[in-house]
C-alpha positions as CSV (number, residue, x, y, z in Angstrom):
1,X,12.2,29.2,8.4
2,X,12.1,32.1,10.7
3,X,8.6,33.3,12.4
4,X,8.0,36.1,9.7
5,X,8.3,34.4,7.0
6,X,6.3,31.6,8.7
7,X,3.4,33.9,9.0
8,X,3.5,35.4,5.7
9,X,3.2,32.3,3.5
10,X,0.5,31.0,5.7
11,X,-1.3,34.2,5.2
12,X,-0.8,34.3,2.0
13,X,-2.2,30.5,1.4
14,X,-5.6,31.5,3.6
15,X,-6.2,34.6,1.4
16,X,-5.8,32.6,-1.7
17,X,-8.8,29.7,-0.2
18,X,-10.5,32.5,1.1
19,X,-10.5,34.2,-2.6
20,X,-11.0,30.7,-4.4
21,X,-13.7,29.6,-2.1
22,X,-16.2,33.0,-1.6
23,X,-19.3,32.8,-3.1
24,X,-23.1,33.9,-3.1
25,X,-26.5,32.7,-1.7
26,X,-29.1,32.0,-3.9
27,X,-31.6,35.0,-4.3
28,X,-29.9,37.2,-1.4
29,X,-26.7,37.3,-3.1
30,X,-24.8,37.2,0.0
31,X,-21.6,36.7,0.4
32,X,-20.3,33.2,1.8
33,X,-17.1,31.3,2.4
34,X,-17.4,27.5,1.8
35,X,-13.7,26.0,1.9
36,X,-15.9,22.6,2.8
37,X,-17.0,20.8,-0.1
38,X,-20.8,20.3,0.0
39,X,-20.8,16.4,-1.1
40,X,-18.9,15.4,1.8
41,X,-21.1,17.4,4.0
42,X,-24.1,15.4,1.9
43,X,-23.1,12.1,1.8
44,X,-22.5,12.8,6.2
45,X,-25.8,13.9,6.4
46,X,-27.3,11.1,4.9
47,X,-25.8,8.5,7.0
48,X,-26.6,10.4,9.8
49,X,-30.3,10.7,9.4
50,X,-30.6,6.6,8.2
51,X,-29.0,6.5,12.1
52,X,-32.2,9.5,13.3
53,X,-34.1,6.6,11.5
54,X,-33.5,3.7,13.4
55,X,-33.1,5.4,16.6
56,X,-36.3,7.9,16.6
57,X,-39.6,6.2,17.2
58,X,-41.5,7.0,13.4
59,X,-44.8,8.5,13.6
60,X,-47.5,6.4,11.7
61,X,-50.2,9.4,11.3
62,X,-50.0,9.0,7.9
63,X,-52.0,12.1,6.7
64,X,-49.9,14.4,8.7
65,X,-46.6,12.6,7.1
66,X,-48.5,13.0,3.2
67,X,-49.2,16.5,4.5
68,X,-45.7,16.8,5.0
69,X,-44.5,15.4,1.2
70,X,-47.0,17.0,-0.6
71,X,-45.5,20.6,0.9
72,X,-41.9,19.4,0.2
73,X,-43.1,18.4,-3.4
74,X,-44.6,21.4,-4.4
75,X,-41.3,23.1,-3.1
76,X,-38.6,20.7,-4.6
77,X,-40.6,21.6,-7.7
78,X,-41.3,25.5,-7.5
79,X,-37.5,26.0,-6.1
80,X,-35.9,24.5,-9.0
81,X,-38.5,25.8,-11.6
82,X,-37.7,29.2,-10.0
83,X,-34.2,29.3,-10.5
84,X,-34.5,27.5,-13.8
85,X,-36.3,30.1,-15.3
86,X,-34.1,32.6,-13.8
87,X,-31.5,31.4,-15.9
88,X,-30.1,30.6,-13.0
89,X,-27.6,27.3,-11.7
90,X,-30.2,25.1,-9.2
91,X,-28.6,24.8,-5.4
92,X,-30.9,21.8,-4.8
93,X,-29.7,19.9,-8.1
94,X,-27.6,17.6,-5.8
95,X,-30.0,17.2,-3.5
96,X,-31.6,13.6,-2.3
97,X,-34.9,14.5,-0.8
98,X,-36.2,12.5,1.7
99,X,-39.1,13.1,4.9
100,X,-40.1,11.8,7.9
101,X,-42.2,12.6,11.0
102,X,-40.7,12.1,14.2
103,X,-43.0,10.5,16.7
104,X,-42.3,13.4,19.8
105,X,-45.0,15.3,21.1
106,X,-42.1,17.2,23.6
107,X,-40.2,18.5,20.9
108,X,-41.5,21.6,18.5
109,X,-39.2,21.5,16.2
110,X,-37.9,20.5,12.2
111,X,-34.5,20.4,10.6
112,X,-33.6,19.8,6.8
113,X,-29.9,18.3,6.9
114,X,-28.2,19.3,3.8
115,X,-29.2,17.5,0.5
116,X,-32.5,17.8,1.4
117,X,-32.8,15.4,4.3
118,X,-35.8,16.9,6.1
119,X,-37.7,15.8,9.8
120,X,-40.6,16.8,11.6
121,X,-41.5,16.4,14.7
122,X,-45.2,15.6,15.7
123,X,-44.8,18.1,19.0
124,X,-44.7,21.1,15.7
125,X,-48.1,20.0,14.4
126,X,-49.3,21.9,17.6
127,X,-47.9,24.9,17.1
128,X,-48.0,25.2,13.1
129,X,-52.5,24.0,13.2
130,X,-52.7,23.9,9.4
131,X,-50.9,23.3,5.8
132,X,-50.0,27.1,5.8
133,X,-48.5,26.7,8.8
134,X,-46.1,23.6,8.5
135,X,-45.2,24.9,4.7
136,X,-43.8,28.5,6.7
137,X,-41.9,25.9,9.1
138,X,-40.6,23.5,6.3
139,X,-39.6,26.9,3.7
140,X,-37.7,28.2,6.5
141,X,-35.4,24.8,7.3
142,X,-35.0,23.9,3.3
143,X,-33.9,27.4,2.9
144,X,-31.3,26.5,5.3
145,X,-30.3,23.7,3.4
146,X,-30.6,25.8,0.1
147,X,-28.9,28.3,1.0
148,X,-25.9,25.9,1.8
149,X,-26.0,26.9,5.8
150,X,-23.8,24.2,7.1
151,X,-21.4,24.4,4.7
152,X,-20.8,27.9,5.5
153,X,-21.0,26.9,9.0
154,X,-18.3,24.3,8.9
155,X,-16.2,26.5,6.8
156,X,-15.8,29.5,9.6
157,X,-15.2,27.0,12.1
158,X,-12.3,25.5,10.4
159,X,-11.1,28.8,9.8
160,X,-11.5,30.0,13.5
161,X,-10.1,27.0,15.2
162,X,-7.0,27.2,12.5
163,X,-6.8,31.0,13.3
164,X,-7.2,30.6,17.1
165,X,-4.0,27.9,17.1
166,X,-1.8,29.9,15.2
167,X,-2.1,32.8,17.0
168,X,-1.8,30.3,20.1
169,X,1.5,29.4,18.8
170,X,2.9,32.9,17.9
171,X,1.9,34.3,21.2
172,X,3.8,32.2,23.0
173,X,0.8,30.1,24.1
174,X,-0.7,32.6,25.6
175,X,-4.7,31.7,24.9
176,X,-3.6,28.4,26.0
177,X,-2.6,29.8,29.4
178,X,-5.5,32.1,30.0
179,X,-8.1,28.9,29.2
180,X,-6.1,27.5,31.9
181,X,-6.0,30.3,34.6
182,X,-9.4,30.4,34.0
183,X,-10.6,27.0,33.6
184,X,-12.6,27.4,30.7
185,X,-12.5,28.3,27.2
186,X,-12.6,31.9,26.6
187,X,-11.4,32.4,23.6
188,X,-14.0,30.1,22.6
189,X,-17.0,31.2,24.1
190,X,-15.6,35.3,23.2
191,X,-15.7,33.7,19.1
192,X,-19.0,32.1,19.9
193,X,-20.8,35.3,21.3
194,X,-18.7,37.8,19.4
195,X,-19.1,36.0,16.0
196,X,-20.6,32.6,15.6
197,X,-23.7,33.8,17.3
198,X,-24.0,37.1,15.1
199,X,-23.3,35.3,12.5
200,X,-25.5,32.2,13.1
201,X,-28.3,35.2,13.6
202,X,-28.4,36.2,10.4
203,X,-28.4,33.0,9.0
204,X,-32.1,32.5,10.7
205,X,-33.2,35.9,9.1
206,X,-32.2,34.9,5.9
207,X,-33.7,31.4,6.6
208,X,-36.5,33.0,7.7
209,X,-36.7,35.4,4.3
210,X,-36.0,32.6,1.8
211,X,-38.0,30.4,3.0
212,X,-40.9,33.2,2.9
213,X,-40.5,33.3,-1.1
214,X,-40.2,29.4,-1.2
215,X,-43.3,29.2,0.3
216,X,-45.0,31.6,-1.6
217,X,-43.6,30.9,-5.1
218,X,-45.1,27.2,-3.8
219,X,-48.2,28.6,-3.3
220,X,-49.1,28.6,0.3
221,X,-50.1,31.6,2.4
222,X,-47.4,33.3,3.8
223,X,-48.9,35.4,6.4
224,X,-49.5,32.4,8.4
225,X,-46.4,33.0,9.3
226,X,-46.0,35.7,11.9
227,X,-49.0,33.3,13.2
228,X,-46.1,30.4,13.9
229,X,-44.2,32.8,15.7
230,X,-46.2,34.1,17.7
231,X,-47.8,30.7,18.8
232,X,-43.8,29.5,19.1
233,X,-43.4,32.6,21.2
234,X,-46.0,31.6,23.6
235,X,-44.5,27.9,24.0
236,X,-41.1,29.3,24.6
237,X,-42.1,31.7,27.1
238,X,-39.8,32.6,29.6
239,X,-37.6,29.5,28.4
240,X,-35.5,31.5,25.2
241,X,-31.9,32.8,25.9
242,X,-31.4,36.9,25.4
243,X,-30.8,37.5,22.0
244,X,-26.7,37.8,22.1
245,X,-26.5,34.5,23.9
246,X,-28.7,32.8,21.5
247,X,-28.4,31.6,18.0
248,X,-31.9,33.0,16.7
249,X,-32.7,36.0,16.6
250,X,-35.4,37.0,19.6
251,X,-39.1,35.7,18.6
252,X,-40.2,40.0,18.2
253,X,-37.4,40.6,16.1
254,X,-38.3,37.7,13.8
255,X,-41.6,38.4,13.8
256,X,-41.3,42.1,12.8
257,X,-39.0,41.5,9.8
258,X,-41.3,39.1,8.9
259,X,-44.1,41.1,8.5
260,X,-42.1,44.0,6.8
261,X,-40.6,41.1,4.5
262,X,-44.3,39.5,3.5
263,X,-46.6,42.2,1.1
264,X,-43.1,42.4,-0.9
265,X,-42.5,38.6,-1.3
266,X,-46.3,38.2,-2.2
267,X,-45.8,40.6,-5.3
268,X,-42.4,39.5,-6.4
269,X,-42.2,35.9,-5.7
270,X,-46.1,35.0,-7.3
271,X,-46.9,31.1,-7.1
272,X,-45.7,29.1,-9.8
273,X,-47.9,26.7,-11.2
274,X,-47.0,23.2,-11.1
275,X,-47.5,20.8,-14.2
């Protein structure tokens, strides 16, 4: 098979998962690619954080941890309530929630892998002071996982590193030779400024937007939320990255689309009242 004809089918076949595998995110109704499928991503999470379990020391302030449930319970609950009457299909109806608190005063920081598998880490509880607080946190990383995040992360990197070798192979091996020359990978870290970090950015807005309604529709006050920021701001200072080397967008950014985003969701996304 000559190099045209090569080229053509495997375009065609990428257009055709491309088309096949494009869908929406809840509520935004952004477009997303997801050629990898979300229970394999799942079931990997899960083993991973039963391994974050027996390796991280577990924090035994038990009011902060029932803090902690008690926010993702009201969430679990308004989320899928939300979308259910919406008439809409749940993203979280898979999920297998689970919390723990990290015993780590150094680290400010949460995650929620996806299928719900959510840690916090006690070094947070400084910066988030009250329930408000810690719900704006915890809204922002389940939208993550709500909004299928690393799915659609895993899916543009399989289609980048397949792109990147193909065009490898029908240059000649060019990319190949310039990653040598130059001792490092360029093409790489071109993709990661030129598109993974764009891209990654406006995954944290939208993070930062959806969890905003989660948060509210569960009930919490919202505009505790440029609060977080701005006390996050202050611990990072002088520490984060510029903004196009980094894979958040800068703490001022976040915190002014936050507080254009907040009277809005407070009208249109009013608590829901749980049974």
């Amino acid at each position: 098979m000559n190099r045209r004809k090569f080229l053509t089918y495997v375009g065609c076949g990428c257009c055709g998962m491309m088309l096949n595998s494009c869908t929406t995110t809840p509520i935004t109704e952004r477009r997303q690619l997801k050629i990898i499928p979300e229970s394999k991503l799942n079931a990997q999470a899960a083993a991973i954080y039963e391994k974050v379990k027996e390796k991280e020391k577990m924090s035994d302030d038990s009011k902060s941890l029932n803090e902690i449930k008690e926010i993702g319970k009201k969430m679990e609950y308004s989320i899928s309530e939300y979308f259910y009457k919406s008439n809409l299909d749940d993203p979280t109806k898979y999920f297998d929630w689970e919390y723990i608190l990290i015993d780590n005063k150094k680290i400010k920081n949460a995650w929620c892998m996806p299928g719900g598998k959510i840690a916090v880490y006690t070094g947070l509880l400084d910066i988030t002071k009250n329930i408000n607080g810690l719900a704006a946190v915890m809204g922002h990383e389940i939208a993550h996982a709500v909004a299928k995040h690393s799915v659609e992360r895993a899916s543009r990197n399989v289609l980048l590193n397949t792109g990147t070798q193909l065009f490898d192979i029908f240059s000649g091996g060019k990319l190949s030779q310039v990653n040598r020359v130059t001792g490092m990978n360029t093409v790489g870290l071109i993709s990661q400024i030129g598109i993974m970090n764009p891209f990654n950015r406006k995954q944290e807005s939208e993070a930062d937007y959806l969890g905003l309604i989660f948060s509210s529709l569960s009930g919490y006050n919202i505009k505790e939320t440029t609060k977080i920021w701005e006390r996050m701001k202050e611990a990072n200072k002088g520490k984060a990255p510029p903004e196009f080397m980094s894979t958040h967008p800068s703490a001022d950014n976040r915190i002014k689309q936050i507080q254009e985003w907040t009277n809005e969701i407070i009208i249109k996304y009013p608590p829901i009242k749980s049974l």
